[in-house]
DRENZA-279741 format. One record per atom (N, C-alpha, C): residue number from 1; residue in three letters; x, y, z. Coordinates in steps of 0.02 Angstrom, whole numbers, always signed. Layout:
# residues N
+-----+-----+--------+--------+--------+
|   i |  aa |      x |      y |      z |
+-----+-----+--------+--------+--------+
| NUM | ALA |      X |      Y |      Z |
...
+-----+-----+--------+--------+--------+
//
This chain:
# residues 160
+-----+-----+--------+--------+--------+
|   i |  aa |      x |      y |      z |
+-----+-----+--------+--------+--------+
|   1 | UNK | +10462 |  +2143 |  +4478 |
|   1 | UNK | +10494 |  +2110 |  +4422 |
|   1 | UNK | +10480 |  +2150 |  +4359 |
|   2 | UNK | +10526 |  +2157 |  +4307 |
|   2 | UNK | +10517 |  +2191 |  +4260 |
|   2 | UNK | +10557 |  +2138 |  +4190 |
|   3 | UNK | +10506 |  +2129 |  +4141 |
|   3 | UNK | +10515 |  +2100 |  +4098 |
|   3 | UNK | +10521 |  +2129 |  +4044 |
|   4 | UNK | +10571 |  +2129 |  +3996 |
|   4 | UNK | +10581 |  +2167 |  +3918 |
|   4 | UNK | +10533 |  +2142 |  +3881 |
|   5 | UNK | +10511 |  +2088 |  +3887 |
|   5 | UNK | +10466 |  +2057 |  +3818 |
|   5 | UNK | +10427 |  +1998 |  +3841 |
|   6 | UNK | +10393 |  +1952 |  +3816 |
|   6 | UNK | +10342 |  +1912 |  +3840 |
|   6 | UNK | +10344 |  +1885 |  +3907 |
|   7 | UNK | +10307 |  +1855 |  +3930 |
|   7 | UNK | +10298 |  +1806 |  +3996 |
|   7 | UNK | +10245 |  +1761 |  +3955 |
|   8 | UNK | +10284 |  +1706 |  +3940 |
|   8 | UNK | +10267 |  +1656 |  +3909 |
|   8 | UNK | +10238 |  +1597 |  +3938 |
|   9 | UNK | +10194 |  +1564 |  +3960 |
|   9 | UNK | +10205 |  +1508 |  +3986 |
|   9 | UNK | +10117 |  +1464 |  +3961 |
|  10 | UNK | +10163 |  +1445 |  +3887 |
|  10 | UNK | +10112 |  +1409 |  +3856 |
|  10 | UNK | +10130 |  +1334 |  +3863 |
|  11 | UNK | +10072 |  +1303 |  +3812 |
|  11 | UNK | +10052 |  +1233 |  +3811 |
|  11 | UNK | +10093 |  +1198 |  +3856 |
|  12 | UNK | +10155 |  +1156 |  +3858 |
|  12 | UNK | +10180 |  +1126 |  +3924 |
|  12 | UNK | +10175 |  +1154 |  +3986 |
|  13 | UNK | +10153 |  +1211 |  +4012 |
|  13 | UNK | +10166 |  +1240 |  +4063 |
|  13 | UNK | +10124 |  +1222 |  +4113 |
|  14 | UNK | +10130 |  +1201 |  +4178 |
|  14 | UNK | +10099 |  +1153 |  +4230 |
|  14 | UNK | +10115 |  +1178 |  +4296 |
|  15 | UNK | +10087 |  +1201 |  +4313 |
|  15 | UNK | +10117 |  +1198 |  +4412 |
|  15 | UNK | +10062 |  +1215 |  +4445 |
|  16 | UNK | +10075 |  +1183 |  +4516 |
|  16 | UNK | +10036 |  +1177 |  +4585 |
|  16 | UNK | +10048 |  +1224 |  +4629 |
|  17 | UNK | +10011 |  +1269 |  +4639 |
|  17 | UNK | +10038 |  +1303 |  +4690 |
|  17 | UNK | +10022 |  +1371 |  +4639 |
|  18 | UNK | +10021 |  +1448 |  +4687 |
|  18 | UNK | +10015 |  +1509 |  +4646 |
|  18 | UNK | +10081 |  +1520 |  +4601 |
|  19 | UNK | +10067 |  +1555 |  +4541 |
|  19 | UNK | +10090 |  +1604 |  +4504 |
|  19 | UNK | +10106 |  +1674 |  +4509 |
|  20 | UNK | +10151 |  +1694 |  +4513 |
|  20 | UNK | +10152 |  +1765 |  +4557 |
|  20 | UNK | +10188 |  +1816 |  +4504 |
|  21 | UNK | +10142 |  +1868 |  +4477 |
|  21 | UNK | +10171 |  +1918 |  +4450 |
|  21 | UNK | +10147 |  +1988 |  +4483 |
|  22 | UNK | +10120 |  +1997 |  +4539 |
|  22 | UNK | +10115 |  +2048 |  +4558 |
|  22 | UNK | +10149 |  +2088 |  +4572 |
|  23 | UNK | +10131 |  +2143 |  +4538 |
|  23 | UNK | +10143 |  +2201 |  +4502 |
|  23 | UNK | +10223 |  +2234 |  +4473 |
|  24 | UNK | +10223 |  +2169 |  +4440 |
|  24 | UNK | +10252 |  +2154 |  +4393 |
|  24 | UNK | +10266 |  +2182 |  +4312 |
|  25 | UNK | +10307 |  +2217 |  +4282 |
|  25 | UNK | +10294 |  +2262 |  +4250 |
|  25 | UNK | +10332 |  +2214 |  +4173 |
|  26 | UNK | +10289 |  +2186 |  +4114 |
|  26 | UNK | +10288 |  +2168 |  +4069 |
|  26 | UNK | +10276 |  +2191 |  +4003 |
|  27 | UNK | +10355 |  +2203 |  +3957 |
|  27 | UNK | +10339 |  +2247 |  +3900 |
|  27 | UNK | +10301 |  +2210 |  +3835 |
|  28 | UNK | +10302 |  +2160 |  +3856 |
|  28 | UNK | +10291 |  +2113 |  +3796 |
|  28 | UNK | +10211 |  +2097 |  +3824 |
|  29 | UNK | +10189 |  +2017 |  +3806 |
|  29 | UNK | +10116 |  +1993 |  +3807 |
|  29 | UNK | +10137 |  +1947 |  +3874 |
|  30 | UNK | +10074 |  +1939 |  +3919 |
|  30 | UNK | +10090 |  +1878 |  +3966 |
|  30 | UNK | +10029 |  +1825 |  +3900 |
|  31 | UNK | +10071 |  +1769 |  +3892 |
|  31 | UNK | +10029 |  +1713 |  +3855 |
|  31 | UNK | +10017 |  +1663 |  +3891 |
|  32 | UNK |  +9977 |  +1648 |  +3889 |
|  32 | UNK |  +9936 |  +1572 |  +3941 |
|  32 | UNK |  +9927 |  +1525 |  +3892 |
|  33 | UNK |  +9933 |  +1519 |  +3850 |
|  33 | UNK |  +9907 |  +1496 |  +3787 |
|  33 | UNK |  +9913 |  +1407 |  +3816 |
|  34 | UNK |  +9866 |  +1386 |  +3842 |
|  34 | UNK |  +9869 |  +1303 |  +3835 |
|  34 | UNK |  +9889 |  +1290 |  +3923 |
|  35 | UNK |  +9913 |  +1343 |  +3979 |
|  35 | UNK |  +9928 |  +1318 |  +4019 |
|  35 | UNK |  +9893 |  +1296 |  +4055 |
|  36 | UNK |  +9915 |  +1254 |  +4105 |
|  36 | UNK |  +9847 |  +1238 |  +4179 |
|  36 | UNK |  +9896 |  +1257 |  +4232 |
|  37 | UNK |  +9864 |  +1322 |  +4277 |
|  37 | UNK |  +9887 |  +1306 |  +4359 |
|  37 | UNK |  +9800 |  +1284 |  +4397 |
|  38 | UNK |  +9854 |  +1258 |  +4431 |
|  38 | UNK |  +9812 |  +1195 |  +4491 |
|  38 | UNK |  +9831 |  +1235 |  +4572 |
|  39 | UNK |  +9809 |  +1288 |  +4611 |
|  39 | UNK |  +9796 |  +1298 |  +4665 |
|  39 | UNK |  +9715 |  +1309 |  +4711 |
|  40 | UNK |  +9687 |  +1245 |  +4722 |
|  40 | UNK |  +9603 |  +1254 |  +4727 |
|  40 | UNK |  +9611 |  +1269 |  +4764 |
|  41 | UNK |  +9568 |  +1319 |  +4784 |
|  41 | UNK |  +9531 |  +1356 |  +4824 |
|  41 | UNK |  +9581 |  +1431 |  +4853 |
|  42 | UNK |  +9621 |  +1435 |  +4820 |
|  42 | UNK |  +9662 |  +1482 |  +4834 |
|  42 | UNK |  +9691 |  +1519 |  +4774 |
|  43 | UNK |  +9748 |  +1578 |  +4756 |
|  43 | UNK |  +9750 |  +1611 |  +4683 |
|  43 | UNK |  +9787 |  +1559 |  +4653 |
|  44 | UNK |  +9794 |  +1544 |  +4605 |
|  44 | UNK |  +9815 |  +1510 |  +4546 |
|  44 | UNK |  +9857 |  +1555 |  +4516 |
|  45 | UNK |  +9822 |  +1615 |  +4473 |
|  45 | UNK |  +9868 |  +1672 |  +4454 |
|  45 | UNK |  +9859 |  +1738 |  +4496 |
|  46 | UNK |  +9909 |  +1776 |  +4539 |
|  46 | UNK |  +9901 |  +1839 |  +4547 |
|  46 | UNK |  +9955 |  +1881 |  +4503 |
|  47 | UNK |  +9901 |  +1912 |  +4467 |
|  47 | UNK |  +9934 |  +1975 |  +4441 |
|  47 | UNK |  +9912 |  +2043 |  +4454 |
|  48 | UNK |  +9898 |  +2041 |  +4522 |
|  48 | UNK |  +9866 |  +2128 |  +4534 |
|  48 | UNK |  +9904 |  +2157 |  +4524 |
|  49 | UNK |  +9890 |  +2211 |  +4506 |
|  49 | UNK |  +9928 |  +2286 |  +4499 |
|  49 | UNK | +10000 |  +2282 |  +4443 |
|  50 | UNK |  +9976 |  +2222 |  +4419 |
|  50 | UNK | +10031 |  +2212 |  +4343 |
|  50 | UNK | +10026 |  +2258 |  +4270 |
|  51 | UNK | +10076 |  +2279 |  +4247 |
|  51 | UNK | +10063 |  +2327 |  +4196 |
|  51 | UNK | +10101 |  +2255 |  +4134 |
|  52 | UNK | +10038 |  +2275 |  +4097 |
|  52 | UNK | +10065 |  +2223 |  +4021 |
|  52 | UNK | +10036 |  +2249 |  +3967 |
|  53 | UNK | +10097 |  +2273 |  +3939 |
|  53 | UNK | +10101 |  +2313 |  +3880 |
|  53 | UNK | +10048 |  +2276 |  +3829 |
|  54 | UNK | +10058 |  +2204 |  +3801 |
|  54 | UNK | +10043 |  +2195 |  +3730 |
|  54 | UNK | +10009 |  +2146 |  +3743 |
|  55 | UNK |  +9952 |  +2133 |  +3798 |
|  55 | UNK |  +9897 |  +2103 |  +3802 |
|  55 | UNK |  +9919 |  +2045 |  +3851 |
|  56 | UNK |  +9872 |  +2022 |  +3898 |
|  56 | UNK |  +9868 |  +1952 |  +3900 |
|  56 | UNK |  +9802 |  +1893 |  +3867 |
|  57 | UNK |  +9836 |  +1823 |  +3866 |
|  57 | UNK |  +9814 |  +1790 |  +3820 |
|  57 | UNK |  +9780 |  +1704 |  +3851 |
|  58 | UNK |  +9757 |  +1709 |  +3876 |
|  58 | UNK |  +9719 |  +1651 |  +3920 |
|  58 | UNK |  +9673 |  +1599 |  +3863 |
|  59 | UNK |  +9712 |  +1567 |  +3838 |
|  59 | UNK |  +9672 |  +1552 |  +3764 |
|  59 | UNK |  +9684 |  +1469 |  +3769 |
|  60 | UNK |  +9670 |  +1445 |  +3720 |
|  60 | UNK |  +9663 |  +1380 |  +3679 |
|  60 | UNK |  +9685 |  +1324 |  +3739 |
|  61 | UNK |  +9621 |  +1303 |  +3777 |
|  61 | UNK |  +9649 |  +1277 |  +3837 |
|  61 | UNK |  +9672 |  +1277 |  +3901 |
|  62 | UNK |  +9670 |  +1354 |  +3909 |
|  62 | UNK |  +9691 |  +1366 |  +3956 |
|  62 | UNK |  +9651 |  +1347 |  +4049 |
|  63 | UNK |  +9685 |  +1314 |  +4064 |
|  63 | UNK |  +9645 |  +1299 |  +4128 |
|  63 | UNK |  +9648 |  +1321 |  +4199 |
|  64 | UNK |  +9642 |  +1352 |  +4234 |
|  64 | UNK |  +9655 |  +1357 |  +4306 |
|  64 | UNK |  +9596 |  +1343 |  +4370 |
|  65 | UNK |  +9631 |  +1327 |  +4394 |
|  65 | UNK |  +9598 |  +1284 |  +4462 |
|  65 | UNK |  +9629 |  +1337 |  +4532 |
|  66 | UNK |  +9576 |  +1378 |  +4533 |
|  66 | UNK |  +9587 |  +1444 |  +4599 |
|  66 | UNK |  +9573 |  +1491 |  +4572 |
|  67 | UNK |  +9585 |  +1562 |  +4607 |
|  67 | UNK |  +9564 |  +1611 |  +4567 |
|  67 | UNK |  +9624 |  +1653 |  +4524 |
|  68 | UNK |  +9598 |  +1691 |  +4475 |
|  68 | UNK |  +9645 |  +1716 |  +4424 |
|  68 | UNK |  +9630 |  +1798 |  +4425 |
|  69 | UNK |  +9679 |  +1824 |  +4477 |
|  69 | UNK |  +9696 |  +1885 |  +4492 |
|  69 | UNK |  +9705 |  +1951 |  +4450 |
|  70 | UNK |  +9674 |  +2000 |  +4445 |
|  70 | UNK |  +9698 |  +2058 |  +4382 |
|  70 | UNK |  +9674 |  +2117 |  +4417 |
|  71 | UNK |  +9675 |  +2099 |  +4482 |
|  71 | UNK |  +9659 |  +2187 |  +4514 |
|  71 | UNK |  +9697 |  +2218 |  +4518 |
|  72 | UNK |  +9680 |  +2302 |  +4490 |
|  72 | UNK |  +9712 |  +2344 |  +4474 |
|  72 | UNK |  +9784 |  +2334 |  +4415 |
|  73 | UNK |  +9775 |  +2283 |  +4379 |
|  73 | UNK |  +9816 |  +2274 |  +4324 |
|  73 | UNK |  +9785 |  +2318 |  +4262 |
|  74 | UNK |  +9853 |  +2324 |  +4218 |
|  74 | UNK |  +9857 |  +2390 |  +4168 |
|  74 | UNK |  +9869 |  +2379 |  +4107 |
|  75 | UNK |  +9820 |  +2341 |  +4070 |
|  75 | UNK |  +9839 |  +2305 |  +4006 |
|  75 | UNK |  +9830 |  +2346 |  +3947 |
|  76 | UNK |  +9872 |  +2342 |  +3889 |
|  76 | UNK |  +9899 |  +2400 |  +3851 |
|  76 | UNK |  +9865 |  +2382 |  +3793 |
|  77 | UNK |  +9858 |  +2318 |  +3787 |
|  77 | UNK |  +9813 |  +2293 |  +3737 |
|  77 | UNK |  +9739 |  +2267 |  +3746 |
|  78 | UNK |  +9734 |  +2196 |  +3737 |
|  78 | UNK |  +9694 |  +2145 |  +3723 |
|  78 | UNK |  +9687 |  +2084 |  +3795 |
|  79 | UNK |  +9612 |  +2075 |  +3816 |
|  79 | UNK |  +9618 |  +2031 |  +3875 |
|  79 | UNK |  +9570 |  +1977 |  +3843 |
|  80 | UNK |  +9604 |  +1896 |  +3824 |
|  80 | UNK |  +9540 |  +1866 |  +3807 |
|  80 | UNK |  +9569 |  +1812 |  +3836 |
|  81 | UNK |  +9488 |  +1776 |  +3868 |
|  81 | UNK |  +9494 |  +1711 |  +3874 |
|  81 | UNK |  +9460 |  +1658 |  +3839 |
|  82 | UNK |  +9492 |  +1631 |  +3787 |
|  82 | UNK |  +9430 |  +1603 |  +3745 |
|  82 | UNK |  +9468 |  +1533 |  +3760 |
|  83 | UNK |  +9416 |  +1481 |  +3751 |
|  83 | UNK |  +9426 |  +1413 |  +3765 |
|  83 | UNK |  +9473 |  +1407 |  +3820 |
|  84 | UNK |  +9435 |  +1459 |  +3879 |
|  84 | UNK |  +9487 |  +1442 |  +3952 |
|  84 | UNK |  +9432 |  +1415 |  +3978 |
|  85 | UNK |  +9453 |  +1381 |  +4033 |
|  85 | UNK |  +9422 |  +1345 |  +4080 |
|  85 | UNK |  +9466 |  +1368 |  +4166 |
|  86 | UNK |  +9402 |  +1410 |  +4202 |
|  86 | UNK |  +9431 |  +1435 |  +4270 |
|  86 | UNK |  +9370 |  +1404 |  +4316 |
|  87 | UNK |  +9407 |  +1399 |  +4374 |
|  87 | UNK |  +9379 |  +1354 |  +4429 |
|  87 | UNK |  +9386 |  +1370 |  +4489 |
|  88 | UNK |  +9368 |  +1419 |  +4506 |
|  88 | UNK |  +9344 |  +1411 |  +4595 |
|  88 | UNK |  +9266 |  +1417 |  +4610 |
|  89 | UNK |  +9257 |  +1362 |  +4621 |
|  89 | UNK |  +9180 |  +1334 |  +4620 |
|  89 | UNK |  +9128 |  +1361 |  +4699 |
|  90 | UNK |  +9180 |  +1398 |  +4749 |
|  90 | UNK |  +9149 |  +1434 |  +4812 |
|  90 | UNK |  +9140 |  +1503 |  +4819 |
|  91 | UNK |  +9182 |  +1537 |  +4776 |
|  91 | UNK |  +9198 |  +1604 |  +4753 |
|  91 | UNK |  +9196 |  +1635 |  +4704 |
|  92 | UNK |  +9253 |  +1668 |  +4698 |
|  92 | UNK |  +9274 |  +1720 |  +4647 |
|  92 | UNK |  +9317 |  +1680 |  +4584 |
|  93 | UNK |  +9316 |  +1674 |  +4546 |
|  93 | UNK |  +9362 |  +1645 |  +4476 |
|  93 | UNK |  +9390 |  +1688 |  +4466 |
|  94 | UNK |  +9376 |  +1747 |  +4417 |
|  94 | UNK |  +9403 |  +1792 |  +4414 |
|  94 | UNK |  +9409 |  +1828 |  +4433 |
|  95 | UNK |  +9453 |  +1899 |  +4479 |
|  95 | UNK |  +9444 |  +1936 |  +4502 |
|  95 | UNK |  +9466 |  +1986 |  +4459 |
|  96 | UNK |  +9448 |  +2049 |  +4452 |
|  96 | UNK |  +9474 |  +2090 |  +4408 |
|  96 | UNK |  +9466 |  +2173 |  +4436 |
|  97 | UNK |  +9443 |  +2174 |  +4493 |
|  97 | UNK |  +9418 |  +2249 |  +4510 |
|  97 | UNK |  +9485 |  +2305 |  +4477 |
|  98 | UNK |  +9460 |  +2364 |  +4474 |
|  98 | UNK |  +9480 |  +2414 |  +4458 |
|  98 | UNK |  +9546 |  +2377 |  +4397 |
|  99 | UNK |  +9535 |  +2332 |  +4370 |
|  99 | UNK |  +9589 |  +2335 |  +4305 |
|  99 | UNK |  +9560 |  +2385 |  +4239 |
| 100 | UNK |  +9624 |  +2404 |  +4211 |
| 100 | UNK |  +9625 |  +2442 |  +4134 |
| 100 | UNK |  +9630 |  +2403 |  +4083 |
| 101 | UNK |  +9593 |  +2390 |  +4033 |
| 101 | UNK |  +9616 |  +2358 |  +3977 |
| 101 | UNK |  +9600 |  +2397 |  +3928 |
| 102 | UNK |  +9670 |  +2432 |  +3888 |
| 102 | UNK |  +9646 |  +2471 |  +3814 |
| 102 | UNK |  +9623 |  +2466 |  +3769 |
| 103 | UNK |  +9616 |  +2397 |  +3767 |
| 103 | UNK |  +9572 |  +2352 |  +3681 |
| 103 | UNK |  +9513 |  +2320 |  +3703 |
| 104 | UNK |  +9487 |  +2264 |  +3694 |
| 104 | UNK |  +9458 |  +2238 |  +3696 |
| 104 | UNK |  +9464 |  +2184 |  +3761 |
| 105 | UNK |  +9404 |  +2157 |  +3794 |
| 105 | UNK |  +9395 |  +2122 |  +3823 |
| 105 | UNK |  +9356 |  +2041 |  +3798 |
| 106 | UNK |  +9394 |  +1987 |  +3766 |
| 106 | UNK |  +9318 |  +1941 |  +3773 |
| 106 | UNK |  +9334 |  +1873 |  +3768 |
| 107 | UNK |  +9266 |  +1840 |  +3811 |
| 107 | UNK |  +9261 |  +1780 |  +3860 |
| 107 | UNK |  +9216 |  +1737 |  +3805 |
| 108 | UNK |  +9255 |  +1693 |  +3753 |
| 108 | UNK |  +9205 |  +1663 |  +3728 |
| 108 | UNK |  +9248 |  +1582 |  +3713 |
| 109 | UNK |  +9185 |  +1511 |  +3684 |
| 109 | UNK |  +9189 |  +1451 |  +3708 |
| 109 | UNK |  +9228 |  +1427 |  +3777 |
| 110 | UNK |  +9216 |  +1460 |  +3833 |
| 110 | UNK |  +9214 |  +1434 |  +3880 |
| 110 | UNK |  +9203 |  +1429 |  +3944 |
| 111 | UNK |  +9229 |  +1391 |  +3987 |
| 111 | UNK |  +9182 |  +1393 |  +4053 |
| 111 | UNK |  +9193 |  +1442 |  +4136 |
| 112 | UNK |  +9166 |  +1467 |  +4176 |
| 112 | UNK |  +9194 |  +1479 |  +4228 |
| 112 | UNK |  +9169 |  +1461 |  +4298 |
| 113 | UNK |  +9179 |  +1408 |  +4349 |
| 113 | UNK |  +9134 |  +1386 |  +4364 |
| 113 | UNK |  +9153 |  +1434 |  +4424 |
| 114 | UNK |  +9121 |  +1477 |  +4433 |
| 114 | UNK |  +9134 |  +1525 |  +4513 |
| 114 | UNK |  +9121 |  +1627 |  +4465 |
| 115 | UNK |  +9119 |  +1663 |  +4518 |
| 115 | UNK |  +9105 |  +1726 |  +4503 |
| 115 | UNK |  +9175 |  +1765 |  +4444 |
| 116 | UNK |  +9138 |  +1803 |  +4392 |
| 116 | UNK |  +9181 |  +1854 |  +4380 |
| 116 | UNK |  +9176 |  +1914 |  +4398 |
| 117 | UNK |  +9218 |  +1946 |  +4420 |
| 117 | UNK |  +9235 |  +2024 |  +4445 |
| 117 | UNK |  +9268 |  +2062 |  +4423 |
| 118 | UNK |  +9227 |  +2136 |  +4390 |
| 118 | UNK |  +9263 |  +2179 |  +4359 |
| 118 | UNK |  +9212 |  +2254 |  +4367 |
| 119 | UNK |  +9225 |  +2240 |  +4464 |
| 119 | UNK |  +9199 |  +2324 |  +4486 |
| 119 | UNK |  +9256 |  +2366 |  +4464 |
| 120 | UNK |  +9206 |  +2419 |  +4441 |
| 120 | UNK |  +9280 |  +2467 |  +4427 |
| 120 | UNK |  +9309 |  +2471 |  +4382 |
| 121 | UNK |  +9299 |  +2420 |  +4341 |
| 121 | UNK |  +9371 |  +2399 |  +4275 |
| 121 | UNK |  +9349 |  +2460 |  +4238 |
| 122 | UNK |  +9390 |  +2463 |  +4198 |
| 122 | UNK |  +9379 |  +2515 |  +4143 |
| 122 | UNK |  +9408 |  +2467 |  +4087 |
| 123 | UNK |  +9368 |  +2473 |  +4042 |
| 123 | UNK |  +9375 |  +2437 |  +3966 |
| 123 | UNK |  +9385 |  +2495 |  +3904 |
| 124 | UNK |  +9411 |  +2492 |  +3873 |
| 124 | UNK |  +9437 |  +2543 |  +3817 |
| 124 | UNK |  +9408 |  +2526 |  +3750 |
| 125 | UNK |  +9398 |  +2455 |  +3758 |
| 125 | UNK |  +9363 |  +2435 |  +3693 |
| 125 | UNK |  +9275 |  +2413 |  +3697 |
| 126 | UNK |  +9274 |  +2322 |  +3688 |
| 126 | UNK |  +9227 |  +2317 |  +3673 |
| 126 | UNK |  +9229 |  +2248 |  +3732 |
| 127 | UNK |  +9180 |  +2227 |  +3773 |
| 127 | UNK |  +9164 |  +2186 |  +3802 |
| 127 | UNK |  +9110 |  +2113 |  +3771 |
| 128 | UNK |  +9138 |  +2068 |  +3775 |
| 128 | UNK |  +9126 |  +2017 |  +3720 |
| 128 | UNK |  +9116 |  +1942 |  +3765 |
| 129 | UNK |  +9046 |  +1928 |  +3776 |
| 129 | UNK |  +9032 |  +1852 |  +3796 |
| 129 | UNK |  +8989 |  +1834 |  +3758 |
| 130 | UNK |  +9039 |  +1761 |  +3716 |
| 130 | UNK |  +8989 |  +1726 |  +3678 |
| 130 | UNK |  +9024 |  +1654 |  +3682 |
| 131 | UNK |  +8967 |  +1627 |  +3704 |
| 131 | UNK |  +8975 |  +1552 |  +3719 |
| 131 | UNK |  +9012 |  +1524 |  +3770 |
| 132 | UNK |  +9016 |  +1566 |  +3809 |
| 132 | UNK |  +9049 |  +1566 |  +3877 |
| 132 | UNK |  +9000 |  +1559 |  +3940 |
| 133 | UNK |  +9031 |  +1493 |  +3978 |
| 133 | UNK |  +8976 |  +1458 |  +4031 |
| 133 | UNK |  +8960 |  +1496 |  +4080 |
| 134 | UNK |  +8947 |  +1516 |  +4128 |
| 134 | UNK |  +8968 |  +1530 |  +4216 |
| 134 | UNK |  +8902 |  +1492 |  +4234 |
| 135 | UNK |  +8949 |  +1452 |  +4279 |
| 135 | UNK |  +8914 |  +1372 |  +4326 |
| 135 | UNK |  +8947 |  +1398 |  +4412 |
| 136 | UNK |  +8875 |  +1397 |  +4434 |
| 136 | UNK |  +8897 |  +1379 |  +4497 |
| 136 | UNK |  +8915 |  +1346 |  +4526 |
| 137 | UNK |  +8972 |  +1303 |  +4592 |
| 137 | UNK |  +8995 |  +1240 |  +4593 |
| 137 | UNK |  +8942 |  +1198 |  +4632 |
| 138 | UNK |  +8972 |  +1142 |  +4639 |
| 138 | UNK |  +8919 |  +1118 |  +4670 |
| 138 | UNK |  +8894 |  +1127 |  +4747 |
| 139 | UNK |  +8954 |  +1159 |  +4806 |
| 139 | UNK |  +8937 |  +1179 |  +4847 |
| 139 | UNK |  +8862 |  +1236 |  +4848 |
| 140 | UNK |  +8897 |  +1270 |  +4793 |
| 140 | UNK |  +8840 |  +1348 |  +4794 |
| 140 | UNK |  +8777 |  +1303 |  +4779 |
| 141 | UNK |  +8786 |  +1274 |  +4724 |
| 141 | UNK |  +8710 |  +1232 |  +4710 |
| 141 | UNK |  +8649 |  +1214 |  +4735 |
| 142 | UNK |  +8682 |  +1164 |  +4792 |
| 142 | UNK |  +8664 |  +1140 |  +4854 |
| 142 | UNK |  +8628 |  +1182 |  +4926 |
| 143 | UNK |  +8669 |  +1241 |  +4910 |
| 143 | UNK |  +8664 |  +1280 |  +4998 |
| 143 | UNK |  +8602 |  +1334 |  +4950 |
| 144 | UNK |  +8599 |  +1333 |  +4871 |
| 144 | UNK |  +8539 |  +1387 |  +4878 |
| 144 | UNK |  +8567 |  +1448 |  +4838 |
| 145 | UNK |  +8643 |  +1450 |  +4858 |
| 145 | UNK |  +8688 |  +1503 |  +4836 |
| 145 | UNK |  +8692 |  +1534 |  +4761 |
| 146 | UNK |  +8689 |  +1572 |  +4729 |
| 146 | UNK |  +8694 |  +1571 |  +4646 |
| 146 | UNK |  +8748 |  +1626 |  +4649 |
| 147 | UNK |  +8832 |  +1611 |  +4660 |
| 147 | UNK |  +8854 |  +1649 |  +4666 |
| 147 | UNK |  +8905 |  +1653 |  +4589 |
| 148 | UNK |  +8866 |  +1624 |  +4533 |
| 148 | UNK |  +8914 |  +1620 |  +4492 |
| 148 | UNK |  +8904 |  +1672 |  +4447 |
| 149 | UNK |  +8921 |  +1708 |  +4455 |
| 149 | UNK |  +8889 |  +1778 |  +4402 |
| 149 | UNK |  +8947 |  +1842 |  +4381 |
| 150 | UNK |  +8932 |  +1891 |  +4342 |
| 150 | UNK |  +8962 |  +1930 |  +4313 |
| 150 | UNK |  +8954 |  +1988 |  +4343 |
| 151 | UNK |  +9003 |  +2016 |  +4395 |
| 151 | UNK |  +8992 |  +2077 |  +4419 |
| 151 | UNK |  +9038 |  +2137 |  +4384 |
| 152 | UNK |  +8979 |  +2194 |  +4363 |
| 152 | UNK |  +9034 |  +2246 |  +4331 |
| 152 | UNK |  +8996 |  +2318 |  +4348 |
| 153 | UNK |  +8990 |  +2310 |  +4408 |
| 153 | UNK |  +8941 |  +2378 |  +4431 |
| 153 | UNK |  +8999 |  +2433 |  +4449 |
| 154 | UNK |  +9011 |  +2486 |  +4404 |
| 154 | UNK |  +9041 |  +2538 |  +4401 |
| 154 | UNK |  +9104 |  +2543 |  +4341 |
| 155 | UNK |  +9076 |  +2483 |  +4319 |
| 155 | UNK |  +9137 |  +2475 |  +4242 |
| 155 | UNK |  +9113 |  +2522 |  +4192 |
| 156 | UNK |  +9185 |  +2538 |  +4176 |
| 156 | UNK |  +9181 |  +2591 |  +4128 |
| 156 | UNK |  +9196 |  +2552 |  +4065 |
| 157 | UNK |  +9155 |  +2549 |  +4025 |
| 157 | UNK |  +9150 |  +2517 |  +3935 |
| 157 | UNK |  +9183 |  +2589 |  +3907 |
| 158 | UNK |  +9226 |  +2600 |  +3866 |
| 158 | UNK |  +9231 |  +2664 |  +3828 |
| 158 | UNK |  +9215 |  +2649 |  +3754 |
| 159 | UNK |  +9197 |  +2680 |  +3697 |
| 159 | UNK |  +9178 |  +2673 |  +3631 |
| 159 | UNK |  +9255 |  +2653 |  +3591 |
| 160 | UNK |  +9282 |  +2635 |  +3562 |
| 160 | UNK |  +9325 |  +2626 |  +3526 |
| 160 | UNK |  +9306 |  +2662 |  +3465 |
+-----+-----+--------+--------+--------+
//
């Protein structure tokens, strides 16, 4: 799929079941701004191997329930999730291996209850967690598991 300009799908935006932009080529911003997808225990958003020019925007509300896909995606700008809330409470939340982001990366007021992943990524800017949860769910809790954590073993940070 190839988009001239945004992929929009703010505040009203609602659905069950995955989101599919893989590798998907977007000149504009993908904006999340306010949405919720609902697929537990399975992807919610896949955008592997998606090229997006002018940032994506996972912001003010944003909720998902499964995991939220960005492997090997090619972002031209800005990746933030601030006041998102992501949820796969047995796994992976975010997945992000080998993505590019040319600006900045950052995860602040909010929660992720399951692993983030960003082997490989390469960051261009500046990597930014502040006030941002990661909770293990309650399965992991229970069995002993502490699988809720921040993996970035071979990420490349570059200086801006």
């Amino acid at each position: 799929m190839i988009v001239q300009g945004d992929v929009d799908f703010a505040d009203a935006f609602r659905t069950q079941g995955m989101v599919s932009l893989f590798g998907a080529r977007i000149d504009g911003a993908l904006i999340c701004i306010g949405a919720q997808l609902e697929n537990p225990g399975g992807l919610a958003l896949n955008a592997d191997g998606a090229t997006i020019k002018r940032g994506a925007f996972f912001t003010r509300g944003f909720r998902a329930e499964g995991v939220v896909a960005l492997d090997g995606a090619n972002i031209g700008s800005v990746l933030l999730f601030e006041d998102a809330h992501v949820e796969n409470p047995t796994s992976i939340a975010l997945q992000a291996s080998k993505m590019a982001v040319q600006g900045n990366v950052s995860f602040s007021n909010g929660t992720f209850k399951g692993s983030i992943w960003l082997l490989g990524a390469k960051i261009g800017g500046s990597l930014r967690l502040s006030t941002t949860m990661l909770r293990a769910g309650r399965s992991q809790a229970s069995s002993g598991s502490m699988d809720s954590s921040i993996t970035a073993l071979a990420a490349i940070l570059s200086p801006t």
